[in-house]
C-alpha positions in Angstrom: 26.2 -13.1 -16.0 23.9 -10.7 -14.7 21.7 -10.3 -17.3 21.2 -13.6 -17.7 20.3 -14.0 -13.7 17.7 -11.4 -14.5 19.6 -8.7 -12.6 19.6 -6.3 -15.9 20.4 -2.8 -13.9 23.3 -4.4 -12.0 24.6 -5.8 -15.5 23.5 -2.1 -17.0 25.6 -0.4 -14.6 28.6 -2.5 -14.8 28.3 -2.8 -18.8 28.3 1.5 -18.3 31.5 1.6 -16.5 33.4 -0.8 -19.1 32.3 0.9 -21.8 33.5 4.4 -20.3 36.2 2.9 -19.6 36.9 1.7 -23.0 36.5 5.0 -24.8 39.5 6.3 -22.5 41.8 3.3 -23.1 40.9 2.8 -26.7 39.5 5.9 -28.2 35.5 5.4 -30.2 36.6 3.8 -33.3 38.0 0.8 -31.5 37.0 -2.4 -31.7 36.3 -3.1 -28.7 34.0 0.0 -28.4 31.4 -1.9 -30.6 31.8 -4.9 -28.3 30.9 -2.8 -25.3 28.1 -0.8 -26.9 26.6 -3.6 -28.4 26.6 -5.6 -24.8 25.3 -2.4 -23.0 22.6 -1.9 -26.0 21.3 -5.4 -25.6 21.0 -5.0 -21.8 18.5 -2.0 -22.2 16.4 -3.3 -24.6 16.0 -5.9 -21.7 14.9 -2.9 -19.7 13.0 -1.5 -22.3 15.2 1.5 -22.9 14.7 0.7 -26.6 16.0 4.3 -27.8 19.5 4.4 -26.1 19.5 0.7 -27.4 19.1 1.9 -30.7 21.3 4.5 -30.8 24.1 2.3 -29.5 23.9 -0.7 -31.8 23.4 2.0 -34.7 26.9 3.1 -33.7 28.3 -0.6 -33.0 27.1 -1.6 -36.7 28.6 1.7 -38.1 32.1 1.2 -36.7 32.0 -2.5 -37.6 31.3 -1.8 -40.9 34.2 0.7 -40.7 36.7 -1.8 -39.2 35.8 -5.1 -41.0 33.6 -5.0 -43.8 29.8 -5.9 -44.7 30.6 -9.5 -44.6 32.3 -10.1 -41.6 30.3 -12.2 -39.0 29.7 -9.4 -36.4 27.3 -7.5 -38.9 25.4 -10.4 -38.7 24.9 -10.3 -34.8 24.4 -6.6 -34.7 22.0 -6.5 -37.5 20.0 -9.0 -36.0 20.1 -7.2 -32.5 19.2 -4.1 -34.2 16.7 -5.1 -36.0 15.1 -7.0 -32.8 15.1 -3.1 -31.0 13.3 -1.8 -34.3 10.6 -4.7 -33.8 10.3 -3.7 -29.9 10.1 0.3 -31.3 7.1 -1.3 -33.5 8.8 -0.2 -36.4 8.4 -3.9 -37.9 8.6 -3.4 -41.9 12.0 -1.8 -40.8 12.7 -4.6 -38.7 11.9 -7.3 -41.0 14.4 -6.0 -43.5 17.4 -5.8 -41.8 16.4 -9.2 -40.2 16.0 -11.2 -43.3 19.8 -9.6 -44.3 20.8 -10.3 -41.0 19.8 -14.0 -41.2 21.0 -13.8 -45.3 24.3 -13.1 -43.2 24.5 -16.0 -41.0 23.6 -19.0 -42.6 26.7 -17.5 -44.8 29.1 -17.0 -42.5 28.3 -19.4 -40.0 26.6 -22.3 -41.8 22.5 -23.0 -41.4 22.9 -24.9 -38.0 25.1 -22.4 -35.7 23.3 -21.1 -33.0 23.8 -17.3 -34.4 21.1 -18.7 -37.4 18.3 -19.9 -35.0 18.4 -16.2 -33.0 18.0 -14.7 -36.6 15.3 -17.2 -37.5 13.2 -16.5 -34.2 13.6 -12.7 -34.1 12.4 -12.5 -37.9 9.8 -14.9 -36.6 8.2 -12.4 -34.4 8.3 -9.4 -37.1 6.4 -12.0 -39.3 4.1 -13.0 -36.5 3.5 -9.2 -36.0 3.0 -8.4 -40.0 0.1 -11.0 -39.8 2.9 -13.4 -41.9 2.1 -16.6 -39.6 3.0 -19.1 -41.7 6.5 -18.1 -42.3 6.7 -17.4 -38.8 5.9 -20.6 -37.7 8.4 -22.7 -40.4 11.2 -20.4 -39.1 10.6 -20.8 -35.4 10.1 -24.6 -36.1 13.6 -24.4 -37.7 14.9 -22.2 -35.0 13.4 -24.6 -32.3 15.2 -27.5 -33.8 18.5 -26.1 -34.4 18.2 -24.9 -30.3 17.8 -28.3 -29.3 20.3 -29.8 -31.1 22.6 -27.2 -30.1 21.7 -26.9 -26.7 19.1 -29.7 -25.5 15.8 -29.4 -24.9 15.7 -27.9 -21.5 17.8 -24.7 -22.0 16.1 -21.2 -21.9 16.9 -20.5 -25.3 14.5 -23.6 -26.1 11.7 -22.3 -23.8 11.7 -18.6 -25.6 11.4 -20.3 -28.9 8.6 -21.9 -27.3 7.2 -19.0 -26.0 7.3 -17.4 -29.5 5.7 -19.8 -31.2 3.1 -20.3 -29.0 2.3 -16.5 -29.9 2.0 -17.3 -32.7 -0.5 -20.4 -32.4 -1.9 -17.7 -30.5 -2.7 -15.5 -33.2 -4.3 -17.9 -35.4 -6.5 -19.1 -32.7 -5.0 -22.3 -32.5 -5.4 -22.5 -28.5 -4.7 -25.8 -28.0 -1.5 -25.6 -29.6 -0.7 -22.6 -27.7 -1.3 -24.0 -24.6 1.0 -26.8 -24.8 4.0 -24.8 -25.8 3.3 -22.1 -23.5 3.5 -24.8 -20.5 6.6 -26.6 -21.7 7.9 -23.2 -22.1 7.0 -22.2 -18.6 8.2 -25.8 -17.2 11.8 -25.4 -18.4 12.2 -21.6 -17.3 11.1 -22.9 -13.8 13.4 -25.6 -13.8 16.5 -24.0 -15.5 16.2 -20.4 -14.3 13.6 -20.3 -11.4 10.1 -18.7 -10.5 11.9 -15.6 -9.7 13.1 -14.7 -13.3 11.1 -12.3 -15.0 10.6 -14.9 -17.9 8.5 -17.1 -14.9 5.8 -14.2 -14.8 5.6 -13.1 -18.4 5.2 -16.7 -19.4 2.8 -17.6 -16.6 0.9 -14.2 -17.7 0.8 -15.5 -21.4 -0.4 -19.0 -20.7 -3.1 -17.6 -18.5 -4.3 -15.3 -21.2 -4.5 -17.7 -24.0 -6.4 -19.8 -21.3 -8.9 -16.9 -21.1 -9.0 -16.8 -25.4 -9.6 -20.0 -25.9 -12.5 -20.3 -22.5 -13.7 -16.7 -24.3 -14.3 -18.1 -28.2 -15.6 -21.5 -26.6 -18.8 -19.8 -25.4 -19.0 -17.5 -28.3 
């Protein structure tokens, strides 16, 4: 709950604690040990601690392997987590890989339109985006973008970071117009579902401002 207020070093230190706690009560090759890690990774990487995140959902993927299998439908989740702290480490061929298996993963085990498939869709997205791939990146976040608003309407923050992505990536092929229309619905629904004083308010507003500036900047060029 705190991490999705914004509030990422409360969540961090409470996430801390449980997993300490868990070690104690269940010992490291638990189950529930990857549960905790994996929580406490993903909080991190919010912070931008990439490198602890890393080495916690490196650890969480090991000991699910270990306790159910390459198949089962946590690999999936921490693949795709994993990968997404490779992509922030700019490690993006690395990233890319373990994304497409991740994504291989859950349109298996969970079918194409569960919401697990859309976060693997847009986090490969971005690693696409990022290896100059923009085309593939923009049919997956369309797909992921659809699937979101099916799954959870159009005005839920999951929809607006989808927007937010593939604005970037309008972005990047200097398509500013369509940049700046998903950048502003994107903005619009993070003011109205989680407030000006998430940190998604400012790096959104930042974004729309800059691809404002682009497109004033190859106007008069």
């Amino acid at each position: 709950v705190y991490a999705d207020l914004g509030q990422y070093e409360r969540a961090r230190d409470l996430l801390e604690a449980a997993l300490a706690s868990a070690e104690k009560n269940f010992g490291t090759e638990h189950p529930n040990m990857a549960i905790r890690q994996s929580n406490l990774a993903n909080v991190y990487a919010d912070l931008g601690q990439y490198e602890k995140a890393q080495d916690l959902l490196e650890s969480a993927m090991t000991s699910d392997l270990k306790n159910f299998g390459a198949e089962h439908p946590k690999m999936a989740v921490r693949q795709s987590n994993l990968a997404n702290v490779y992509k922030n480490l700019g490690q993006n061929e690395k990233a890319r890989d373990l994304m497409e298996a991740a994504l291989t993963s859950a349109v298996k085990n969970f079918g194409a339109e569960h919401p697990n498939v859309a976060v693997s869709q847009s986090n490969l997205a971005i690693v696409c985006r990022n290896l100059g791939q923009y085309e593939r990146a923009r049919d997956l976040l369309e797909a992921a973008l659809a699937s979101g608003e099916k799954n959870f309407g159009a005005e839920h923050p999951n929809i607006a970071i989808r927007r937010n992505n593939l604005a970037h990536v309008y972005q990047a092929e200097k398509n500013y117009p369509a940049a700046v229309e998903q950048f502003q619905e994107a903005l619009r629904v993070v003011e109205k579902t989680l407030g000006q004083d998430h940190p998604y308010y400012k790096q959104f507003s930042e974004s729309l401002a800059t691809v404002k500036r682009a497109a004033a900047e190859d106007g008069a060029n």
